[in-house]
C-alpha positions as CSV (number, residue, x, y, z in Angstrom):
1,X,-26.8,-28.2,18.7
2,X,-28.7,-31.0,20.9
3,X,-27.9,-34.3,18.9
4,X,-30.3,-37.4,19.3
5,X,-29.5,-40.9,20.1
6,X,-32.3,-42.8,18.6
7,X,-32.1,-45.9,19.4
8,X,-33.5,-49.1,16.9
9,X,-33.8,-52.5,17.1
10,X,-35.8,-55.2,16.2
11,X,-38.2,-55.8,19.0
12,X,-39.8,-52.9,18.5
13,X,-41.8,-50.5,16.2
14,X,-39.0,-47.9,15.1
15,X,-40.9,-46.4,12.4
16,X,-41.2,-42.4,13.7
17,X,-37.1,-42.8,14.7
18,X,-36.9,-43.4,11.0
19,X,-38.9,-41.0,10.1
20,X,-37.2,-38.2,12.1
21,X,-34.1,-39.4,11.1
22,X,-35.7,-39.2,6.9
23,X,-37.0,-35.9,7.7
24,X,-33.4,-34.7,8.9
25,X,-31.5,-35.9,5.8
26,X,-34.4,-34.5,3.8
27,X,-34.0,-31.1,5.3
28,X,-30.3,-31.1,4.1
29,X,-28.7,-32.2,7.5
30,X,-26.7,-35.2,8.6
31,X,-27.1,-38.5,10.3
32,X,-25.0,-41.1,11.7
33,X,-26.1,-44.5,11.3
34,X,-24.7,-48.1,11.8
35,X,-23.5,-50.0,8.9
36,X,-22.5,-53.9,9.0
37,X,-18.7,-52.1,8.6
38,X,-18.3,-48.8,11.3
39,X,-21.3,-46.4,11.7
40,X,-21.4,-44.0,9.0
41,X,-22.4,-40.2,8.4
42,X,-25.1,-39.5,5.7
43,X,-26.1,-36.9,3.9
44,X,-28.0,-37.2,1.3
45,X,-25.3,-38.0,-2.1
46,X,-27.0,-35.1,-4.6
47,X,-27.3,-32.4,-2.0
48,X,-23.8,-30.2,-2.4
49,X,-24.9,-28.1,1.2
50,X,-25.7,-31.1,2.6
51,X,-22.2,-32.9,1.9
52,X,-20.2,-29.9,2.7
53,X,-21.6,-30.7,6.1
54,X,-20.0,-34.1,7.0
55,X,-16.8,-32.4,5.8
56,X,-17.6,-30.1,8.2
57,X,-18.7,-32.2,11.1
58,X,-15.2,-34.5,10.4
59,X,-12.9,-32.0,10.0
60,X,-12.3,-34.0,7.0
61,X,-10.1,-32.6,3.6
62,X,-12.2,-31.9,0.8
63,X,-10.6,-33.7,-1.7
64,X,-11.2,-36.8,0.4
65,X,-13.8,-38.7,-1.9
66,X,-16.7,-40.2,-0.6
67,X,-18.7,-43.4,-0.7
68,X,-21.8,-43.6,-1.7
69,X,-24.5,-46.2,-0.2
70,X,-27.3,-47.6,-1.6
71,X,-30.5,-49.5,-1.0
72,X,-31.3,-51.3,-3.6
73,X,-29.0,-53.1,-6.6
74,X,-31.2,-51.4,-8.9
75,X,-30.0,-47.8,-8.3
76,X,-26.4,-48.4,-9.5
77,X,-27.8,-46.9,-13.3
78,X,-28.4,-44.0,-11.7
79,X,-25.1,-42.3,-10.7
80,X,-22.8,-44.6,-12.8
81,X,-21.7,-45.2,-16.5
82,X,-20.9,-48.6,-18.3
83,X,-21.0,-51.1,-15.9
84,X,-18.4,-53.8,-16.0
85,X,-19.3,-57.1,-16.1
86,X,-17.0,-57.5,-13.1
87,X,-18.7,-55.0,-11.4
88,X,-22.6,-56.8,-11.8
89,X,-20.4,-60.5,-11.0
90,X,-19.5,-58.5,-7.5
91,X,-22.8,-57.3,-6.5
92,X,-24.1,-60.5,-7.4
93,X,-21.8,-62.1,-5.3
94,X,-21.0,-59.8,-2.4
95,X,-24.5,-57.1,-2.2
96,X,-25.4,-56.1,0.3
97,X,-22.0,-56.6,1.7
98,X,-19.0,-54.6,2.7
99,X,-17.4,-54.4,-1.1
100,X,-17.4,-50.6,-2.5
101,X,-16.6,-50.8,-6.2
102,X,-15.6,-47.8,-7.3
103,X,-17.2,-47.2,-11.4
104,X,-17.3,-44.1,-13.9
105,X,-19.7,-41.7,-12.4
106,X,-22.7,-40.2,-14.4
107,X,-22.0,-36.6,-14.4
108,X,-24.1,-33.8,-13.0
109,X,-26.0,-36.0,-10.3
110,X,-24.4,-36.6,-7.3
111,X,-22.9,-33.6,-5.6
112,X,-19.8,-32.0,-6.7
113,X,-18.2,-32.8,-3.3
114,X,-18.5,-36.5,-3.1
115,X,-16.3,-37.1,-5.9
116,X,-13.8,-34.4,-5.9
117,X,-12.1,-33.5,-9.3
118,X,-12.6,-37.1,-10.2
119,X,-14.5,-39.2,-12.8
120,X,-15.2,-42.1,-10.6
121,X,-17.4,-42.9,-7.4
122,X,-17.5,-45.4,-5.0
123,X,-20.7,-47.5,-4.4
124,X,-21.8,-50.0,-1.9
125,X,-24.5,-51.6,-0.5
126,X,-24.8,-52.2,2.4
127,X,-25.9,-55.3,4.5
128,X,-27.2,-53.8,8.2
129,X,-30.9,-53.9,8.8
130,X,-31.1,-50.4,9.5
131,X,-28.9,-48.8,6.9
132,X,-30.9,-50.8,4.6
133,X,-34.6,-49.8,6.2
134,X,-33.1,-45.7,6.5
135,X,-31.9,-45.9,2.3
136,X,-35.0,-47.9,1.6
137,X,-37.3,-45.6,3.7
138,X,-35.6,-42.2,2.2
139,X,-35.2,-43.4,-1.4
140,X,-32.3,-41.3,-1.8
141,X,-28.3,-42.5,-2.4
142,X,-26.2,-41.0,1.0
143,X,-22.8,-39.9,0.7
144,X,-21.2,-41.3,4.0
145,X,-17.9,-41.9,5.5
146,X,-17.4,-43.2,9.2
147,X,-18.8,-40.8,11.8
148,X,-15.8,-40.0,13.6
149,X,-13.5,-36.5,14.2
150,X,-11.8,-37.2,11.0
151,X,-8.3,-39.0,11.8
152,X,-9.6,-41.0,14.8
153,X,-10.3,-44.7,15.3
154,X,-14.3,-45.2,13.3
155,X,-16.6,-45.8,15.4
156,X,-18.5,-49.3,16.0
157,X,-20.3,-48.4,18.8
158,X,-22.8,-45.5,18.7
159,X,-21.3,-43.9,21.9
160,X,-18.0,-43.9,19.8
161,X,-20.0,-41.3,17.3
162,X,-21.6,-39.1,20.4
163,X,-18.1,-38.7,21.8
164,X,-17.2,-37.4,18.6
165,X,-19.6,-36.0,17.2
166,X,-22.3,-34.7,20.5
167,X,-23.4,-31.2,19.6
168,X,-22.2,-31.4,16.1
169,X,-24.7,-33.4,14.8
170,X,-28.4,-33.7,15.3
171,X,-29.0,-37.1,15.7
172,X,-27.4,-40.7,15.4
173,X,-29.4,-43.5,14.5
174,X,-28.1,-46.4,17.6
175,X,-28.2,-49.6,16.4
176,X,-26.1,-51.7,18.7
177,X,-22.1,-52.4,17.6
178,X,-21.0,-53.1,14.3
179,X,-20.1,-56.8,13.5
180,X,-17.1,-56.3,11.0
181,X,-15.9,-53.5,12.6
182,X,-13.6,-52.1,9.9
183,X,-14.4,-50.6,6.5
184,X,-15.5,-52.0,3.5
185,X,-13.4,-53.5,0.9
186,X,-12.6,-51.1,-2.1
187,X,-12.3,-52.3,-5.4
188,X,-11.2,-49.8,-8.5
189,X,-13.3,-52.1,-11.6
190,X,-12.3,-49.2,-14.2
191,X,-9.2,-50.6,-14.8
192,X,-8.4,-53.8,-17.0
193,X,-7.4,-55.6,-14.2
194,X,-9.3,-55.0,-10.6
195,X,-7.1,-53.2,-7.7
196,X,-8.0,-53.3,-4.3
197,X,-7.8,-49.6,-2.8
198,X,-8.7,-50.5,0.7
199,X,-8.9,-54.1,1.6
200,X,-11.9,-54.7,4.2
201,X,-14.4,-57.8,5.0
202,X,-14.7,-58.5,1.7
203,X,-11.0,-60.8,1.1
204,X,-8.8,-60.5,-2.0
205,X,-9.3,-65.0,-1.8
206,X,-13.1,-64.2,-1.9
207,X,-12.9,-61.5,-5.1
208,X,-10.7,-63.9,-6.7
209,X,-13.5,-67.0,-6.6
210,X,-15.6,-64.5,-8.3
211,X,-13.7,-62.5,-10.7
212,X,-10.1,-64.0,-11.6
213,X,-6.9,-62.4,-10.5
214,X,-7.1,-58.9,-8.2
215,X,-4.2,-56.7,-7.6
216,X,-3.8,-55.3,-3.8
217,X,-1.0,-52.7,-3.2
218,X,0.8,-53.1,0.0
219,X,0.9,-50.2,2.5
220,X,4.1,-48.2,0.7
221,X,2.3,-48.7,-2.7
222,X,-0.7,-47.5,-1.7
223,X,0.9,-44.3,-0.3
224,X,2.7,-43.4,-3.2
225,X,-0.8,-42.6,-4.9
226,X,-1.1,-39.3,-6.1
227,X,-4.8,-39.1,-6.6
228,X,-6.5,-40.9,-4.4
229,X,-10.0,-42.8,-5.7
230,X,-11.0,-44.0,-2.2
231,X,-11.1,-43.1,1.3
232,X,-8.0,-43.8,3.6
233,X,-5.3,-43.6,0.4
234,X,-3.8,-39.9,1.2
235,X,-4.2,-39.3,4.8
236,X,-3.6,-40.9,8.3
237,X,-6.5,-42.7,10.1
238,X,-7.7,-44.7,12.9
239,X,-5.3,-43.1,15.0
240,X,-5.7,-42.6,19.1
241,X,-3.8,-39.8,20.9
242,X,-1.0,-41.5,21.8
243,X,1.7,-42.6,19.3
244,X,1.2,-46.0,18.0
245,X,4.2,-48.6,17.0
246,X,3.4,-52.2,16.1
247,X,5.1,-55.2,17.3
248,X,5.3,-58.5,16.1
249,X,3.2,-61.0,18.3
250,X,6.1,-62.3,20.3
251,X,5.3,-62.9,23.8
252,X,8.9,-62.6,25.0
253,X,9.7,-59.2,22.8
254,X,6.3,-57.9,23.9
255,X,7.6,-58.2,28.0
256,X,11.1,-56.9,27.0
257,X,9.9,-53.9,25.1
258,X,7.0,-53.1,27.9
259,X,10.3,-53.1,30.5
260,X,12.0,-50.9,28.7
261,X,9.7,-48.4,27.7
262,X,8.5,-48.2,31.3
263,X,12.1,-47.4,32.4
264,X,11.8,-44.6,30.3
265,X,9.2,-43.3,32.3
266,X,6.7,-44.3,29.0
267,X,2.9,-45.9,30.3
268,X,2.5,-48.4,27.8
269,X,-0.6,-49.6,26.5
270,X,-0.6,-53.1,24.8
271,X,-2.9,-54.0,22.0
272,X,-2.6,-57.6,22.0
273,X,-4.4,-61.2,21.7
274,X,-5.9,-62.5,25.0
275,X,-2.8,-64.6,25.6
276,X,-0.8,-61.3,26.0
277,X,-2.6,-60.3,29.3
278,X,0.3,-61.2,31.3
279,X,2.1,-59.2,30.0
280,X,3.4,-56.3,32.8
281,X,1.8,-53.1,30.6
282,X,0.1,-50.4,32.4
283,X,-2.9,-50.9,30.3
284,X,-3.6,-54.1,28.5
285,X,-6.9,-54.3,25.7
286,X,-7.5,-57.4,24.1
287,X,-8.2,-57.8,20.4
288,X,-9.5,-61.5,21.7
289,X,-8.4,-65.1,20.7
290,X,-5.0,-65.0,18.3
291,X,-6.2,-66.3,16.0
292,X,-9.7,-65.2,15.4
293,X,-9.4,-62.8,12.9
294,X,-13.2,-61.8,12.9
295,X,-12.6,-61.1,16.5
296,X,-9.5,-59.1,15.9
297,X,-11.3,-56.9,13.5
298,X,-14.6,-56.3,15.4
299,X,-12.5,-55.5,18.4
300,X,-9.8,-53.2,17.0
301,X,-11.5,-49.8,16.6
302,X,-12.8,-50.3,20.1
303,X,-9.5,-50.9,21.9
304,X,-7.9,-48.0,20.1
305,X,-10.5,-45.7,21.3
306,X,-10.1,-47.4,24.7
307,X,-6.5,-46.1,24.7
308,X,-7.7,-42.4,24.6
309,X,-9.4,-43.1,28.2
310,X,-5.7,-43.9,29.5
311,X,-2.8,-41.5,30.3
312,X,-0.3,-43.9,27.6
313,X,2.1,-42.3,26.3
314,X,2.7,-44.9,24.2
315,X,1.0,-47.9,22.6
316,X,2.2,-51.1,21.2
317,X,0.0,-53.1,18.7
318,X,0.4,-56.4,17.4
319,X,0.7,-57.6,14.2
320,X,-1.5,-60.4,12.5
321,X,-0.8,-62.6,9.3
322,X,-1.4,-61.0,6.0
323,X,-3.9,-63.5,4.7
324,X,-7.9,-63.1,4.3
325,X,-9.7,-60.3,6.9
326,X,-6.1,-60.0,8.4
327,X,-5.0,-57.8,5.4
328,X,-7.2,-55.5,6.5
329,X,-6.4,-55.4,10.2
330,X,-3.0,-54.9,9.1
331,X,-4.1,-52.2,6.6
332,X,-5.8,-49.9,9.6
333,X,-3.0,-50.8,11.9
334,X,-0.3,-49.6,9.6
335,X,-2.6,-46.9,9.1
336,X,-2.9,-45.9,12.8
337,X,1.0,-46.5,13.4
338,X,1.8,-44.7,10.4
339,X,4.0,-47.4,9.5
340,X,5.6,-47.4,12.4
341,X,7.5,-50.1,14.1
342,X,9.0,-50.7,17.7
343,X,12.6,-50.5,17.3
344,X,14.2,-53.2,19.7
């Protein structure tokens, strides 16, 4: 299969890439697409054929739930039951945005495979001028997780998706890099007090000006979920080829760990903030400024995937503080070490 890189931007007309790229998901096939978060791969939400295909593509489990994205606010009545009040104070608040609330789904519309076994979906809508223009153009709900070989780093670049994905898929919408550049925030509002599955750009400080008191799991909690209502709960992700172990951002422990890994004949890769570059590794990425967060986050999926163009054998990432989008970072990096630390 010969897949497409259409690109789209602003400055000029991108009406027939839209259309081809409506035509596609019409037809029952898939399409990667940028989101505001990672790019994403559609299919269009009440198509079962169609959705078995982005498991397909992935290599994804099939009782790995799906989120569903949206156009317009107005849609929500269509594949959900009983709103909660919280739920219409958090589109209010935060659509289009990178918040997925995850509500009692209407039975019998959207396709078995989005929501398997389970009585809930995810929904979000979200804020990127061409996920919004491909939704709004199609009129149709799309059932997409990131477009990446299922247990790599998401993509935020569209030449992230074509390494993954190039002859697997027909055709990826290229709208430039992400700006978040980690997934949306997942809040479960069909329980009597909120829980946030996944934390994302959307902080447990902002939810809480909104809606009152959230609860967040930490990374052992979260695990221990049998049943998982979101994406990201059950298995590994964001992970490059070589093992990942984080490291707390210590100048001094960083230098002494890169020595003695390298004495054990390890190439080190560092993931590190911009003031780390001295550091001896044999491959050094920066996440950017310490303690730009924003930065961090847009940057991280990138510098994993960098790693995969290196012969490490190892890579060392460091930590950031637990508070706002930093949550988040340390959700996908705990994620991508598998909760590993450097022992030292």
């Amino acid at each position: 299969m010969e897949t497409v890189l259409l690109t789209v931007d602003d400055f000029v007309d991108n009406s027939e890439n839209y259309t081809q790229a409506v035509h596609l998901l019409n037809d029952g096939q898939v399409v990667a697409f940028p989101t505001e978060t990672v790019y994403g791969l559609g299919a269009v939400a009440t198509d079962e054929q169609a959705v078995k295909k982005i498991f397909a593509a992935k290599g994804r489990p099939s009782d790995n739930p799906l989120i569903v994205h949206i156009g317009t606010i107005e849609e929500v009545n269509r594949y959900v039951v009983d709103i909660p009040e919280i739920a219409k104070k958090c589109m209010a608040a935060f659509w289009p945005g990178p918040l997925t609330l995850v509500m009692h789904v209407k039975p019998n519309v959207l396709a078995e495979s989005v929501t398997p076994g389970m009585q809930t979906v995810g929904l979000r809508m979200p804020d990127h001028p061409v996920a919004l223009k491909l939704l709004q153009t199609l009129k149709k709900p799309l059932a997409a997780p990131s477009a990446n070989r299922s247990g790599k780093p998401s993509p935020t670049k569209a030449s992230h998706v074509f390494e993954d994905l190039q002859g697997i898929i027909p055709c990826i919408l290229d709208g430039g890099m992400t700006g978040i550049g980690v997934e949306s925030t997942v809040l479960d509002v069909t329980l009597a007090q909120p829980v946030i599955l996944r934390p994302g750009g959307v902080t447990k400080e902002m939810l809480e000006e909104v809606i009152g008191p959230v609860l967040e799991p930490n990374f052992e909690q979260q695990k221990i979920e049998a049943t998982p209502k979101a994406p990201g709960m059950k298995y590994t992700h964001y992970a490059p080829n070589a093992p990942v172990y984080l490291i707390e951002q210590d100048l001094q422990i960083m230098q002494q760990a890169v020595q003695t890994l390298q004495q054990q004949q390890h190439k080190v890769a560092v993931l590190a903030p911009e003031n780390f570059a001295a550091v001896n590794a044999d491959y050094y990425f920066s996440f950017g400024h310490e303690y730009e967060l924003e930065q961090m986050s847009a940057n991280l999926y990138d510098a994993l995937r960098a790693c995969d163009k290196t012969d490490a054998t190892i890579i060392l990432a460091t930590t950031t503080e637990r508070k706002g989008v930093g949550t988040a970072i340390m959700n996908r990096l705990e994620k991508a070490a598998g909760g590993n630390w450097y022992q030292y």
